[in-house]
N, C-alpha and C positions, 0 to 999 in steps of 0.2 A: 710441730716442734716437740711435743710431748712426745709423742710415737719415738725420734728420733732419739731423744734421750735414753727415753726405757729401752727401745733397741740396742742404743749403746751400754747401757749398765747391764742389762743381762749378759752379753756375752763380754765384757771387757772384765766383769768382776770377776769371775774364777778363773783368769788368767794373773790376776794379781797377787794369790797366794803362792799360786805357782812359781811366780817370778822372786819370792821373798823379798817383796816390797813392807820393810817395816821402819816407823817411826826412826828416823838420826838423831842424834844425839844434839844438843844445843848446849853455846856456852857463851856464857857472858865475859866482856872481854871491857871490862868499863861501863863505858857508854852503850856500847853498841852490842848483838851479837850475833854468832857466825859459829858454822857448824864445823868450824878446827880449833881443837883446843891452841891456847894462847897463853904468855907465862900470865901469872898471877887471875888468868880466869878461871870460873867455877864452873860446874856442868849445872844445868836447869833443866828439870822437868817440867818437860811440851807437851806431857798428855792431857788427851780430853776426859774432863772429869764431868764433863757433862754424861746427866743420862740422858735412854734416849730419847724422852720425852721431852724434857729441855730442848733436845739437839729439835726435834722435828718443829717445836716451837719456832725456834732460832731461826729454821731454813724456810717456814713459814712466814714469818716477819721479812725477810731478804725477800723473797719472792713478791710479796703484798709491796714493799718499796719499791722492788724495780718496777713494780706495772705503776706506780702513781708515780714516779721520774719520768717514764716512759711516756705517761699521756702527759704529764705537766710540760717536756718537751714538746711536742707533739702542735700542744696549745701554745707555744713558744712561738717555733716555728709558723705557726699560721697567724700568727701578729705579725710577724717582721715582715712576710708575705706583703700584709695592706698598705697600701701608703700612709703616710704619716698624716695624721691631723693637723691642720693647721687655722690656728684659731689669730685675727688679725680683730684687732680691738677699732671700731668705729673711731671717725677722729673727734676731737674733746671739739667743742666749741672756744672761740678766740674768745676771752671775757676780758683780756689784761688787753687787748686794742682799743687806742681812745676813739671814744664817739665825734660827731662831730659837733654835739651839740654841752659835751664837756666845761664845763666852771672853768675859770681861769682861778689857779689855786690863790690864798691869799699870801704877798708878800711876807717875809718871813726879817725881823730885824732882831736882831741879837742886841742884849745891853749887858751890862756888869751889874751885878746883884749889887743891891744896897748895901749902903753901911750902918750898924746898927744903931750908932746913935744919928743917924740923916734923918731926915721927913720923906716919907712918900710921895714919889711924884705920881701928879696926874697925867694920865698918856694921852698924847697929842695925835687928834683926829685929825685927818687933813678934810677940807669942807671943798663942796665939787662947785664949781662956778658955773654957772650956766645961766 
């Protein structure tokens, strides 16, 4: 891939003077811009003001990024590959099933709260015969 490149820049460069390929002109048009002037836009300057130590930086960092997208892909791709884990939880134990040897719960009787000047009753036991 390197080979290819530098093949191509060597001989593609000094046909580009040739061709008087230089920087267009840019204009702002609002929001947006576009390289035809427009009523009420401005022209902006597009040049790179970077040097070229900056620039080699620059094209150093892009490079370093595309190879760690490239393998973060890569590692992407070979997950989706494996099947999916599937984790199925053991089943719970039944603890709310009655036993059979379960209490019979104690009757429940509702009364009207006293009055405050009344006497407290005594609550009546029932007695088992036998």
């Amino acid at each position: 891939m390197l080979r290819k490149t530098a093949f191509a820049t060597f001989f593609i460069a000094p046909f580009v003077q040739w061709t008087g390929a230089t920087a267009q002109n840019v204009y702002k048009c609002g929001h947006s811009y576009s390289q035809q002037p427009c009523a009420g836009g401005s022209a902006v300057q597009a040049g790179d003001a970077r040097s070229p130590e900056q620039k080699a930086q620059a094209d150093a960092a892009t490079r370093r990024d595309a190879k760690t997208a490239d393998a973060m892909e890569k590692e992407r791709v070979k997950q989706e590959a494996r099947p999916a884990q599937v984790s199925i939880p053991p089943p719970r134990p039944q603890a709310d099933a009655p036993s059979a040897k379960a209490k019979k719960p104690e009757v429940f009787k509702a009364s009207a709260p006293a009055q405050p000047d009344a006497k407290p009753q005594k609550k009546k036991t029932a007695k088992k015969e036998g």
